[in-house]
C-alpha positions as CSV (number, residue, x, y, z in Angstrom):
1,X,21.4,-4.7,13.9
2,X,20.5,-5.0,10.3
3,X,17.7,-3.5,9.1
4,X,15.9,-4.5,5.9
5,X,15.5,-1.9,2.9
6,X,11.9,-0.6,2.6
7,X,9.4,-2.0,0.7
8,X,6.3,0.7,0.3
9,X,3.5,0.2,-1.9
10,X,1.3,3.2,-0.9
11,X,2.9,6.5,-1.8
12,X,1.4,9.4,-4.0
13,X,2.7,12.2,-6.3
14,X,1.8,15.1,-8.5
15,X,-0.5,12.3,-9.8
16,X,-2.8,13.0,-7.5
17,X,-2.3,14.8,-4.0
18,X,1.2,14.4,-3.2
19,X,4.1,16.6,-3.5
20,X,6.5,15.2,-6.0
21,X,6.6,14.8,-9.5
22,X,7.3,10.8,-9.8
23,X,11.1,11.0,-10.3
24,X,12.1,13.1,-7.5
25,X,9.9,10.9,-5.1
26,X,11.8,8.0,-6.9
27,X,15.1,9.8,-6.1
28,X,14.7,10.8,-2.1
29,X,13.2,7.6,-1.4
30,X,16.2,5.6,-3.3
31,X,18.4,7.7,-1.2
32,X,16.3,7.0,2.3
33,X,16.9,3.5,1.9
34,X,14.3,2.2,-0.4
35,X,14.3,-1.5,-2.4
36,X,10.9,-0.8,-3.5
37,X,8.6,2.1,-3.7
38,X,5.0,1.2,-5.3
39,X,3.4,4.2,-6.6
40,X,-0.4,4.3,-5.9
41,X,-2.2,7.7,-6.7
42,X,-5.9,8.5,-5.5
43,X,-8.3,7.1,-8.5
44,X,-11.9,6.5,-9.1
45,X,-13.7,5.9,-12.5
46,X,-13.2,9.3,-13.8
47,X,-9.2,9.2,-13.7
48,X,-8.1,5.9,-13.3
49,X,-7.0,4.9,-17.0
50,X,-5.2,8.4,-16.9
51,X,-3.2,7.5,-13.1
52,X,-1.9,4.4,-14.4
53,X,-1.3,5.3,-17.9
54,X,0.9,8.3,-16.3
55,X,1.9,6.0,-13.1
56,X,3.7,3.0,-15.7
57,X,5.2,5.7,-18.1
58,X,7.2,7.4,-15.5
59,X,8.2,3.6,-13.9
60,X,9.3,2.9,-17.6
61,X,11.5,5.9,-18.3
62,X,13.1,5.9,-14.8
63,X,13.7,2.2,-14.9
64,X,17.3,1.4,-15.1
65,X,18.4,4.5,-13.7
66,X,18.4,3.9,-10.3
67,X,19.6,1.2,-9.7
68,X,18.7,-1.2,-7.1
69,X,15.3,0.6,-6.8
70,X,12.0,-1.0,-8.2
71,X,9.1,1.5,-9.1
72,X,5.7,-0.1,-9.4
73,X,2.7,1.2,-10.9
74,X,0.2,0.6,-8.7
75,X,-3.5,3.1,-7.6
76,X,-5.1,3.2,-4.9
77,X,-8.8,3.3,-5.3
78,X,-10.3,5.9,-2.8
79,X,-13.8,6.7,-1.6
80,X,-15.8,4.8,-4.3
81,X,-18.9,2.7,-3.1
82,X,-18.5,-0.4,-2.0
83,X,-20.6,-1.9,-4.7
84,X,-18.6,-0.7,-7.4
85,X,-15.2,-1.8,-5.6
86,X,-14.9,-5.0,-7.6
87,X,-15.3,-3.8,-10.7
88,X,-13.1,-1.4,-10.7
89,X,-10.0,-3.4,-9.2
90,X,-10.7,-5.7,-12.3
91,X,-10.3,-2.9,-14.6
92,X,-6.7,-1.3,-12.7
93,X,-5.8,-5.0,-13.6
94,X,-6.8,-4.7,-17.2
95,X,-5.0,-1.5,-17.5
96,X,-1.8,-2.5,-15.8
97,X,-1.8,-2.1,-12.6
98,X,1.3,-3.6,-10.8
99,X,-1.0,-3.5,-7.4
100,X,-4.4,-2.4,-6.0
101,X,-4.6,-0.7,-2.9
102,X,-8.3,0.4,-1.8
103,X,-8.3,3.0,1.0
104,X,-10.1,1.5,3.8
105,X,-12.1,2.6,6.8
106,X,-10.2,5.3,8.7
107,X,-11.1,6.3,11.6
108,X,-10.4,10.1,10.2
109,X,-12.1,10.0,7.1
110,X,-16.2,9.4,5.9
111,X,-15.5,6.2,3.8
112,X,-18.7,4.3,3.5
113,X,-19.3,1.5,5.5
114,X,-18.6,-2.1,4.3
115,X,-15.8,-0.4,1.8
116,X,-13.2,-2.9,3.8
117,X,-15.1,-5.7,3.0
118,X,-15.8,-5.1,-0.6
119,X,-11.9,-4.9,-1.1
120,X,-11.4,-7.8,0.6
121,X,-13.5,-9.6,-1.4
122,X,-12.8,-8.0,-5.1
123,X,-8.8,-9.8,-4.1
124,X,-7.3,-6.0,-4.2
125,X,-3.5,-6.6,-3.1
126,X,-3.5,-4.2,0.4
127,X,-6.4,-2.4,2.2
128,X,-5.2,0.6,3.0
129,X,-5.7,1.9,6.9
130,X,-8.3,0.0,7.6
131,X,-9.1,1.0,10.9
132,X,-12.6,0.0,11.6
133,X,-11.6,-3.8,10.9
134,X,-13.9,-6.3,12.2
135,X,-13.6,-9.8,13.1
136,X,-14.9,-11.1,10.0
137,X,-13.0,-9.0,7.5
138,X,-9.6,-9.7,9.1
139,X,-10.6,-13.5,8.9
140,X,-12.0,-13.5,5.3
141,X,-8.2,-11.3,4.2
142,X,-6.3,-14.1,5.5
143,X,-8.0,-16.4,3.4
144,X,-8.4,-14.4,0.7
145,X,-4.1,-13.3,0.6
146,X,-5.1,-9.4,0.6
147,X,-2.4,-7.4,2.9
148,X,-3.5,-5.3,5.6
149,X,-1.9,-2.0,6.4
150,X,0.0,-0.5,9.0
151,X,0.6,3.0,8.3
152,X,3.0,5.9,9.0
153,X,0.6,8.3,8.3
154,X,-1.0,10.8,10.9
155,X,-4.5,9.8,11.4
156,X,-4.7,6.7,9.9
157,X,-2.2,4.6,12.2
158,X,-4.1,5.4,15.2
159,X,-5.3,1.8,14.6
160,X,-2.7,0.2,13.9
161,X,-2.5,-1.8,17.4
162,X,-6.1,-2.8,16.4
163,X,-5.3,-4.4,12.4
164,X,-1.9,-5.6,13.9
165,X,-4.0,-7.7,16.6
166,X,-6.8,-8.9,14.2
167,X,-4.5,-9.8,11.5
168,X,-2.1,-11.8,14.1
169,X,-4.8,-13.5,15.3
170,X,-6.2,-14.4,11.9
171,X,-3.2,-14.9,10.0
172,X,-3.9,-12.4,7.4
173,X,-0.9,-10.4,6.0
174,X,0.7,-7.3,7.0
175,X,2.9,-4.6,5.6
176,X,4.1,-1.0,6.7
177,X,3.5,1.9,4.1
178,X,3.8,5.6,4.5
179,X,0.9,6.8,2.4
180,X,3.4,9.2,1.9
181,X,2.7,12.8,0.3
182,X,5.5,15.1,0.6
183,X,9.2,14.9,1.0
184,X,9.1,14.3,5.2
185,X,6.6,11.6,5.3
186,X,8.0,8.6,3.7
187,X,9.7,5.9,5.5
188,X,13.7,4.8,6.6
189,X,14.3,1.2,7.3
190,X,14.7,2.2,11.3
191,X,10.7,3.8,10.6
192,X,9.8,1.0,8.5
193,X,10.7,-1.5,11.6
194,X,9.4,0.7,14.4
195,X,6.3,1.2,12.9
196,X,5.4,-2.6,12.9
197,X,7.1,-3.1,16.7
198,X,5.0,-0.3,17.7
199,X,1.9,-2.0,17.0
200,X,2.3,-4.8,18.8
201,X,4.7,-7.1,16.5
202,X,7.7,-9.1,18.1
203,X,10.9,-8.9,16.0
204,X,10.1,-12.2,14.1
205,X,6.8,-11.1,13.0
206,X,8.5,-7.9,11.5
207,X,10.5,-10.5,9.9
208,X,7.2,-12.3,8.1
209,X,5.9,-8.9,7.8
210,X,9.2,-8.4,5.3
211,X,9.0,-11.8,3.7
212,X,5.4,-11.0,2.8
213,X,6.7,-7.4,1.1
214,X,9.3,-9.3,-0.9
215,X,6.4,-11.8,-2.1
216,X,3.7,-9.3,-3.2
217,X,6.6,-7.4,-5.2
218,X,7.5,-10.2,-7.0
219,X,4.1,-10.5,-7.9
220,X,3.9,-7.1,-8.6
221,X,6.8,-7.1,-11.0
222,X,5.9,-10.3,-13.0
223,X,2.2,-7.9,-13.6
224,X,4.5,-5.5,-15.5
């Protein structure tokens, strides 16, 4: 059976709280089977010019030297009100972002309610773990084109069943991410399909789930 190469745009470093400095990350996941990996480090107002100034000069030097691998530059904008969402996803554009994630509402962690929504709406390219979706914010994604996330991760893919089902029903987009941290959380191409099949998708929605991957990283690389 052939399995796609892995397209992740949720993954952190020494940036923030992960493990790995940006070019070993870059190096296992190359080797695990990665086409893409899309860095996106915690950030709020008080670090986020510093993440993605870091986050782009590590994609720069490495790029080129390992080949067939694409490192984006993205942040993922965690725990910051809801009312001050928008703003902020404007300015990670300003500054270079090659893609917004906003960490939605898990189930395992005190984000403020309506933070899903307000993501939605400021146009961020994934909400991450969003598990307390609701009708209305799976609807307004779809027409909005933000991705919704299945993840690897512990904790947060407790849901997943839940986003996969709201998003099918609404048409909004999906991916699979790791939200890795260290060196045994990030995904293979075998975890990359299983993760979406054990949500709920059928084989050909994997296969839309990957054709929406290789169309938000081309949209991601013509940012750069």
């Amino acid at each position: 059976m052939f399995l796609p190469p892995v397209f992740d745009f949720h993954t952190h470093t020494l940036l923030s709280d992960g493990e790995l400095v940006p070019a070993e990350l870059a190096r296992r996941v190359k080797v695990a089977g990665y086409e893409v990996l899309g860095l996106a480090d915690h950030a709020d107002h008080g670090n986020l010019a510093w993440i993605l100034a870091s986050a782009r000069g590590a994609a720069l030097a490495l790029a080129g030297h390992l080949e067939g691998l694409t490192i984006l530059p993205g942040v993922e904008i965690t725990h910051v009100p809801p009312a001050l969402i928008g703003g902020l996803v404007q300015k990670a554009r300003d500054l270079g972002a090659s893609h917004v994630v906003v960490h939605g509402e898990s189930a395992v962690e005190p984000v403020a309610p309506g933070t899903n929504l307000a993501a939605i709406e400021a146009g961020a390219d994934l909400l991450a773990h969003p598990g307390l979706l609701g009708e209305k914010e799976a609807a307004r994604a779809a027409e909005k084109g933000v991705f919704l996330e299945l993840s690897l991760r512990g904790g947060h893919g407790l849901a997943n069943g839940r986003v996969a089902r709201l998003a099918l029903k609404y048409g909004a987009g999906l991916l699979v991410s790791s939200d890795g941290h260290d060196p045994g959380e990030f995904l293979t191409p075998e975890l990359q399909r299983s993760t979406a099949l054990g949500a709920g998708l059928s084989e050909e929605e994997f296969a839309s789930l990957m054709a929406g991957a290789v169309r938000l990283a081309e949209t991601a690389r013509q940012r750069l």
